[in-house]
C-alpha positions in Angstrom: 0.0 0.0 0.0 1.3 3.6 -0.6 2.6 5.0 2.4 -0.2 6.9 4.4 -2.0 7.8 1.5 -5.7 7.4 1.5 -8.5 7.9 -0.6 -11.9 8.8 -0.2 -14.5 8.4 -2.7 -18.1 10.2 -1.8 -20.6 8.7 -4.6 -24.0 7.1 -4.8 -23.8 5.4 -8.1 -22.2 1.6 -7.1 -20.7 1.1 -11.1 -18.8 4.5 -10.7 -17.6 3.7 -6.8 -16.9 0.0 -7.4 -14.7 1.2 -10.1 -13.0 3.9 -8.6 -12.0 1.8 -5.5 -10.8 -0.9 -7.7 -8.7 1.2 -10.3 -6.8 2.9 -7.0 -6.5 -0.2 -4.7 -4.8 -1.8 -7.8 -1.8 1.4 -7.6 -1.7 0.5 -3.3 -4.0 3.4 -2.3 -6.2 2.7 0.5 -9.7 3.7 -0.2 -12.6 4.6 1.8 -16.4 5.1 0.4 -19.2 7.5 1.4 -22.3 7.7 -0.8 -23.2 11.2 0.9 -22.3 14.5 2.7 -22.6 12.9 6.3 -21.1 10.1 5.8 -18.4 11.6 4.3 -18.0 13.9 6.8 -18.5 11.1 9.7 -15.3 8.9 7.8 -12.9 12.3 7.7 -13.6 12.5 11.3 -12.6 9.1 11.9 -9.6 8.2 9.9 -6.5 10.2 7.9 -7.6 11.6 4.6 -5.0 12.6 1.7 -7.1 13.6 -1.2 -11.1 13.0 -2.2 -12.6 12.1 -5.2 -16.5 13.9 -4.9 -19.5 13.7 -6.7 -21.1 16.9 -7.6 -24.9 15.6 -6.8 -25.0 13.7 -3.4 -28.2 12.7 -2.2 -28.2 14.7 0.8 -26.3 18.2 0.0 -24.1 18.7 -3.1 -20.2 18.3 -3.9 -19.4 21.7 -3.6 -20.5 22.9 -0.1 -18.7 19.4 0.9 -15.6 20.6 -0.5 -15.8 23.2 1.4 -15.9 21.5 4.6 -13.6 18.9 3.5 -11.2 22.3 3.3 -12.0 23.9 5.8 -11.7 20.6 8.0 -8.3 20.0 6.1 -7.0 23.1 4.1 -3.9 20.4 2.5 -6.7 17.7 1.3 -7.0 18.5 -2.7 -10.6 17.4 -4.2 -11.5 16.4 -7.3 -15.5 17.1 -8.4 -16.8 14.8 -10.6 -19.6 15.7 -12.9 -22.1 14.6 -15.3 -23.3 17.8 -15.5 -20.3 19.3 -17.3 -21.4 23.1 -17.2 -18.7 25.9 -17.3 -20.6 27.6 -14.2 -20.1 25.1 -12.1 -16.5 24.5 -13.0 -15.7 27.8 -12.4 -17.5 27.5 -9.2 -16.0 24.2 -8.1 -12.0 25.4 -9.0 -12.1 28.7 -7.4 -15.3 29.3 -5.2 -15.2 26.0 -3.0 -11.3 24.9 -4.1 -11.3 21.7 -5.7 -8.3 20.9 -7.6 -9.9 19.8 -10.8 -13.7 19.0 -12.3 -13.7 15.8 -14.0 -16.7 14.8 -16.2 -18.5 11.7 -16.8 -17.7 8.7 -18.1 -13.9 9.3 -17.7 -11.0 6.9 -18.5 -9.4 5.3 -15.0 -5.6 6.1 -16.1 -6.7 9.7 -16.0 -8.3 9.6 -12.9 -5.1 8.3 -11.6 -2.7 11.3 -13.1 -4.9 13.5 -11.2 -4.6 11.8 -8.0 -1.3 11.4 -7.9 -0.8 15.6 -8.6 -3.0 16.1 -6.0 -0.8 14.0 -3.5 2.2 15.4 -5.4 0.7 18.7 -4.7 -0.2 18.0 -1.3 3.4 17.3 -0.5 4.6 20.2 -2.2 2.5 22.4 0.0 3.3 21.1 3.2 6.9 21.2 2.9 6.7 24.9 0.9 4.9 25.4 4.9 7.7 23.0 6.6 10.9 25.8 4.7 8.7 28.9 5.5 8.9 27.5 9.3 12.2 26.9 9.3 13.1 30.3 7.5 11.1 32.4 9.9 12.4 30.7 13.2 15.7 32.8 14.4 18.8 31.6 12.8 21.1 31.8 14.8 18.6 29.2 17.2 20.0 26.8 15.5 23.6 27.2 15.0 26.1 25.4 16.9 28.5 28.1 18.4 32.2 27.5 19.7 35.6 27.1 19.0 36.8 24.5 21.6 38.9 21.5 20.7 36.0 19.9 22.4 33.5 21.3 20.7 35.3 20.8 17.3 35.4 16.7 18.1 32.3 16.4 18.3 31.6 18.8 14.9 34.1 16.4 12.9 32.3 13.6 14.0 28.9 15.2 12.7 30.5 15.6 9.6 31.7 12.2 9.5 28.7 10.0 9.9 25.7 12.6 8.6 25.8 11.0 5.2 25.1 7.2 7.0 22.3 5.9 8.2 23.6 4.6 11.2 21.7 5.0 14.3 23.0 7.4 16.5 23.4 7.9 20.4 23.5 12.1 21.0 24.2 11.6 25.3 25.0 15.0 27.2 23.9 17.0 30.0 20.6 19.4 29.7 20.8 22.1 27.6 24.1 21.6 26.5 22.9 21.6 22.6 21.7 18.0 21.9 18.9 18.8 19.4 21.1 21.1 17.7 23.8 17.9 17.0 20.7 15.6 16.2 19.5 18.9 13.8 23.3 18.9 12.3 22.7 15.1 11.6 19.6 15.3 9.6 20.0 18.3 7.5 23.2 17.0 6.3 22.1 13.4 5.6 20.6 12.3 2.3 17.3 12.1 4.2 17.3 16.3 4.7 14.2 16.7 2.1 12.3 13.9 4.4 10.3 14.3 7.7 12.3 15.8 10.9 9.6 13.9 13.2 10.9 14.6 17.0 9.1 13.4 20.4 10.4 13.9 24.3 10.4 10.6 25.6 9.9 12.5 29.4 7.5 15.0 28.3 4.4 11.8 27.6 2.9 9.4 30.0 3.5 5.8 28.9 0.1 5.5 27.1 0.2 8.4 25.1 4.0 7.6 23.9 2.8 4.4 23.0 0.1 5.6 20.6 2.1 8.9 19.2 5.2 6.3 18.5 3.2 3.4 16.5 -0.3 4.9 16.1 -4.0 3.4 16.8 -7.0 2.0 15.0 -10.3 3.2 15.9 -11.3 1.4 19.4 -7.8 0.3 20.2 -8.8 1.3 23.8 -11.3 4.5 25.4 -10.9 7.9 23.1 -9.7 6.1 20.5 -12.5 7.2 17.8 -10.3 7.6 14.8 -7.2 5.7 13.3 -4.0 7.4 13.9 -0.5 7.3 12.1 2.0 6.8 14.7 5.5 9.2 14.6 7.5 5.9 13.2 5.5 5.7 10.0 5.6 9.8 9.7 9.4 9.6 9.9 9.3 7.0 6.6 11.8 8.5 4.6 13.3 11.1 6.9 15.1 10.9 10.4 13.5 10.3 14.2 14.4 12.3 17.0 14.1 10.0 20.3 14.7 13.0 23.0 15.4 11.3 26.6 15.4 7.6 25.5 15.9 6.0 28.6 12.6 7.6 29.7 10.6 5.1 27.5 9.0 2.5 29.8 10.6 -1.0 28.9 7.6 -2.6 27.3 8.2 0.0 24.7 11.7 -0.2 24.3 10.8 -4.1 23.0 8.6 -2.8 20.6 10.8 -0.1 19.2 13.7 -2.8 19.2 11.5 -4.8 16.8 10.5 -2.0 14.8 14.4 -1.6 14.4 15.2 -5.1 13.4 12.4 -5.8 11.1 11.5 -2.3 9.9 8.0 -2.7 10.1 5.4 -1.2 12.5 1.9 -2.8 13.8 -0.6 0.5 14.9 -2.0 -0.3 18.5 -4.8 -2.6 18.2 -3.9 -3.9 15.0 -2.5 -6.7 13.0 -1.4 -5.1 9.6 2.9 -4.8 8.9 3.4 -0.9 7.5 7.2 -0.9 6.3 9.2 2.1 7.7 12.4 3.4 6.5 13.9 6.0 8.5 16.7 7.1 10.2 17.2 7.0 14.2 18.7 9.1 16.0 18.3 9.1 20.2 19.6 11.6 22.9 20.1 11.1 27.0 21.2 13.2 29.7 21.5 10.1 31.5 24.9 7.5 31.5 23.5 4.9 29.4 25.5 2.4 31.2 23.9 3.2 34.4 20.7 3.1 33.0 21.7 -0.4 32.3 22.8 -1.4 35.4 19.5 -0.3 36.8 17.6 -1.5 34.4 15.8 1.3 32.9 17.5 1.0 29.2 17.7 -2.7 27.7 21.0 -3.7 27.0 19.8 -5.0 23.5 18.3 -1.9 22.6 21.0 0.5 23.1 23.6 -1.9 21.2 20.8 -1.3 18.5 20.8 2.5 19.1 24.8 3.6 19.7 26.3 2.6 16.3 27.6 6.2 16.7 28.1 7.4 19.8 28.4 11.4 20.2 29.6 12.8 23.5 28.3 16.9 23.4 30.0 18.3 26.5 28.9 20.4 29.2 30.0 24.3 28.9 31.5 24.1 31.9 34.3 21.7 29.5 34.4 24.8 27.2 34.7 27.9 28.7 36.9 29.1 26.3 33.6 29.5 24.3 31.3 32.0 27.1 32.4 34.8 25.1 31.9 34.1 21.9 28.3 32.4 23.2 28.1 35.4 25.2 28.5 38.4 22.6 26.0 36.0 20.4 23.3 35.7 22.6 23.4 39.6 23.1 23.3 40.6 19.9 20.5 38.1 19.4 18.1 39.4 22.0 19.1 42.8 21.9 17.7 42.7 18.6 14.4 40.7 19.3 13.3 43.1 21.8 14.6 46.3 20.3 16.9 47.1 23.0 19.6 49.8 22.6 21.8 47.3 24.6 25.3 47.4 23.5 28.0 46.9 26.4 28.1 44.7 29.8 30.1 46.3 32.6 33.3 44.4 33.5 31.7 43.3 36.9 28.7 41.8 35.2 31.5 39.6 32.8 33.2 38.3 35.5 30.2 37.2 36.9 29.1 35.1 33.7 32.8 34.0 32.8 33.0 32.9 36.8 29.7 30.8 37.2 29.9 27.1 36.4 26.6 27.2 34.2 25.2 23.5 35.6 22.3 24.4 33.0 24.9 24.6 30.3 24.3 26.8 27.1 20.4 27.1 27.8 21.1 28.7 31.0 23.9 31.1 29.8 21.6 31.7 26.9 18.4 32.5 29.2 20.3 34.7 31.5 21.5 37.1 29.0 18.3 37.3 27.5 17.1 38.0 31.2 19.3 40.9 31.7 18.6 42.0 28.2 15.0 42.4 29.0 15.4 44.0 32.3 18.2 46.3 32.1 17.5 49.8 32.2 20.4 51.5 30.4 22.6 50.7 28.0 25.1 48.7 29.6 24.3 44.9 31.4 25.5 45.2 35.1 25.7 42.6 37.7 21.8 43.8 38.4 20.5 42.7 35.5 21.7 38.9 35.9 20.2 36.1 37.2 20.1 35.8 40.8 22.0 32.6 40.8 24.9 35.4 39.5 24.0 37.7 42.2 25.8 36.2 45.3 29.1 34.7 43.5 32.2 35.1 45.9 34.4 38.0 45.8 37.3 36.5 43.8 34.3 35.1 41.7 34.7 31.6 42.8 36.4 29.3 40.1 39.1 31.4 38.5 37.5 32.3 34.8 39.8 30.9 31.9 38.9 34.3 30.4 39.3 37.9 31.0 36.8 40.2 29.7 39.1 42.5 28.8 39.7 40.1 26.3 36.5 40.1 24.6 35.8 43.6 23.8 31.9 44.9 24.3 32.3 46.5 21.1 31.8 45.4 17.1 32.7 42.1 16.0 35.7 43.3 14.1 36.9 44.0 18.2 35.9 40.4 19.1 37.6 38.6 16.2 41.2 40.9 17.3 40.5 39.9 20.4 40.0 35.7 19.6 43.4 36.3 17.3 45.2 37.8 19.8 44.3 35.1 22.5 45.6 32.1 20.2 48.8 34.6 19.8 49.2 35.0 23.0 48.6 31.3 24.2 51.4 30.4 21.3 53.8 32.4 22.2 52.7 34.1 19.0 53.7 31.2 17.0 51.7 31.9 13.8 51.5 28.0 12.8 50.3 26.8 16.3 48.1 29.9 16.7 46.3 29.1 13.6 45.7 25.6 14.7 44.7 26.7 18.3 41.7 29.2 16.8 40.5 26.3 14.5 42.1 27.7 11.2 41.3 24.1 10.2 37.6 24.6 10.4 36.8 28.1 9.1 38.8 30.7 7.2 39.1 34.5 7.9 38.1 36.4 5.7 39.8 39.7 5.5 36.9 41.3 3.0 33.8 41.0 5.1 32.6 43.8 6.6 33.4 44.9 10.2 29.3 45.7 11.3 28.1 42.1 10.1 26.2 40.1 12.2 27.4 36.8 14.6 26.2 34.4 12.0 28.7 35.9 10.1 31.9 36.3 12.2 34.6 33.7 11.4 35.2 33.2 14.7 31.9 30.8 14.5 32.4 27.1 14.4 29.2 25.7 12.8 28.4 22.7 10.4 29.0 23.4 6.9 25.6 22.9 5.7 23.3 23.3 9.3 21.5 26.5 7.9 19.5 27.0 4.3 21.7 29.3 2.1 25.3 29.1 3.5 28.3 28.2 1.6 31.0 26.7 3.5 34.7 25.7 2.9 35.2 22.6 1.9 38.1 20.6 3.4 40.6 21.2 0.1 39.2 24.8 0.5 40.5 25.6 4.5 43.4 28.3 4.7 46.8 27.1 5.6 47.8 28.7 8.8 50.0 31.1 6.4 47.0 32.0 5.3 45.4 32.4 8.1 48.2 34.6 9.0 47.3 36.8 6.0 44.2 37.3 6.9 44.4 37.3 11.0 47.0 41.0 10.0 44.0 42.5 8.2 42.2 42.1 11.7 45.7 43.2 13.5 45.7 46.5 12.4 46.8 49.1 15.0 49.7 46.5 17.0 53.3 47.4 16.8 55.1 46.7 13.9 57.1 43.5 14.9 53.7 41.6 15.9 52.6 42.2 12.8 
């Protein structure tokens, strides 16, 4: 049968539905009959509709005002009208007053009532993922960028790189909001599977029941509240890549039945007996140690050899301080600009503060506090005020000794900020050009001298993101990365204003 696609066909003559069903069931449709308004409208109320093939004379009512409910109910479901009253009046009418996708007149030849169904599925699709880009597009970009320069960060980047193009299942473990999603995100827009679903659930956020039917779906009276089949996440994801957020959370019963979904690729709804095939791509995340989990028995040892073909380790910012700055300057900028706030310094105490605090909430949290003190600050400078009240009561020497100055990340443009990263892999070389290029990650990302100083953070080559994470950008490729001469070249274009021999 073709994938979740069903039909329905709303007649009364038997010749014309007994054909109909018969011509699509031969090319693996499902089909589903009404011979009037209400039934039809009782079946679309029961079970998944894709497209609808309607009579324009129904006994009770007539084709058109039931397109318009169909669309109304469904504004993606494309109708055909068929007609043995083939006037131009009511074409007009059915195309453009109640929607229909095309009038079809009586008698009609089966292999064209097939062309149009499949455009209307084709069209179908077209429209929801024309919906799915505009989504994507309008969310923030820099939401879902991957930010940092650390050699531990990096690790983790090249190993992104590395297996994106498999299909190998793939473990994402880490602590909370240390920028799982944004790996797993990494992993399916550079896979082959990046024009498929990106179907994610939250194993933690659903009771067991309700994970049980999201994940494999339902027929109608699988148990109480059940009035309509339902396609489970597994069979959405056919084609594309599943996001499994907090695994280990998934009662064990469950982690059985996902196991055999894995080994035999098929998936049986609750309360049902029919095999739908899947095909997709796996990928889980845990804040959990998964060998713990095991131990105490709330992860099956024989799923997560099934899930860990690739295991990628994401680690806490606490491991990557080097990075608050950059993360820091980045999130300003961001919410600065979301709320229109004339926000464009923090006050040396108020760095200290966030280079000092051992961010247990990781990247979320740094990220939430600056928004925080962007909201609520009153000037145009963040001061130790404005921060979280975790930040408020930090020791006088500031507790842990910060890896980072804030002198060395200048509150000024992004020209300042990239001077500032240069001169920290100078000064951590011994201004050895060849090591200092390798310490900033010349490997990664060029330099480039001929952007302009007042670009945004997306922009700033001090970013270390996936080639290919966001729609539009043109990254280096690997024969395309500067030697750290050139790196050199372009690090002096930043330099300006040193003394000559540093140059």
């Amino acid at each position: 049968m073709k994938q979740g696609r069903t039909i329905l066909v709303v007649d009364d003559e038997p010749t014309i539905v007994d054909g109909l069903r018969m011509t699509l069931e031969a090319e693996g449709y499902a089909v589903r009959i009404a011979g009037g308004v209400q039934t039809a409208m009782s079946v679309v109320a029961q079970s998944d509709v894709h497209a609808a093939i309607v009579d324009l004379m129904l006994p009770d009512g007539d084709g058109l005002g039931l397109t318009r409910e169909l669309k109304k109910r469904d504004p993606g479901l494309e109708v055909i009208i068929v007609t043995a009253y083939g006037s131009v009046r009511k074409a007009m009418e059915a195309t453009k007053g109640a929607g229909a996708f095309y009038v079809l007149e009586k008698p009609f030849d089966p292999d064209e009532v097939l062309g149009h169904v499949r455009n209307m599925l084709e069209h179908r699709k077209l429209v929801a993922e024309n919906a799915d880009l505009k989504r994507r597009l309008a969310e923030q970009v820099a939401d879902t960028e991957i930010i940092g320069s650390a050699p531990t960060l990096k690790r983790v980047l090249e190993t992104v790189a590395s297996v994106a193009e498999a299909d190998a299942n793939v473990l994402i473990v880490g602590e909370s909001g240390t920028g799982k999603e944004l790996i797993a995100n990494a992993l399916h827009e550079r896979s082959h599977r990046r024009e498929g679903p990106w179907i994610k659930i939250n194993c933690a956020a659903l009771p067991k029941d309700l994970i049980e039917s999201e994940l494999f779906g339902h027929t109608k009276g699988a148990f109480t509240g059940a009035t309509t089949d339902k396609v489970g996440l597994l069979e959405e994801a056919h084609h594309g890549s599943l996001l499994l957020d907090e695994i280990i959370e998934m009662p064990q019963d469950l982690q059985a039945k996902l196991l055999r979904v894995l080994e035999e690729r098929v998936v049986r709804r609750l309360g049902g007996t029919k095999a739908v095939p899947v095909d997709f791509r796996l990928i889980s995340s845990t804040n959990r140690s998964p060998e713990i989990a095991i131990r105490d028995g709330s992860l099956r040892q024989d799923l997560y050899f099934r899930i860990n073909t690739v295991t990628i380790a994401v680690p806490a910012l606490r491991e990557r301080r080097e990075d608050i700055p950059i993360l820091v300057r980045a999130f300003l900028e961001r919410y600065t600009a979301k709320h229109a706030r004339p926000i464009d310094a923090i006050a040396p105490e108020a760095y200290r503060r966030l280079l000092a605090h051992s961010w247990p909430g990781n990247v979320r949290e740094l990220q939430h506090a600056i928004e925080r003190a962007v909201l609520v600050s009153r000037g145009r400078e963040i001061t130790p005020a404005d921060l979280p009240e975790a930040l408020q009561h930090l020791p006088a020497d500031g507790g842990a000794a910060p890896t980072i100055a804030p002198s060395e990340v200048p509150s000024g443009s992004l020209e300042e900020i990239e001077r500032a990263s240069i001169l920290k892999a100078l000064e951590s070389t011994r201004w050895n050009k060849q090591a200092a290029a390798r310490y900033s990650g010349a490997a990664s990302i060029a330099i480039r001298p001929d952007q302009n100083a007042g670009r945004r953070v997306a922009d700033c080559p001090i970013r270390r993101h996936l080639p290919g994470v966001m729609p539009g950008r043109v990254e280096p490729q690997a024969r395309d990365l500067p030697t750290p001469r050139a790196w050199w070249r372009s690090a002096r274009a930043l330099l300006r204003g040193l003394p000559e021999d540093q140059r």
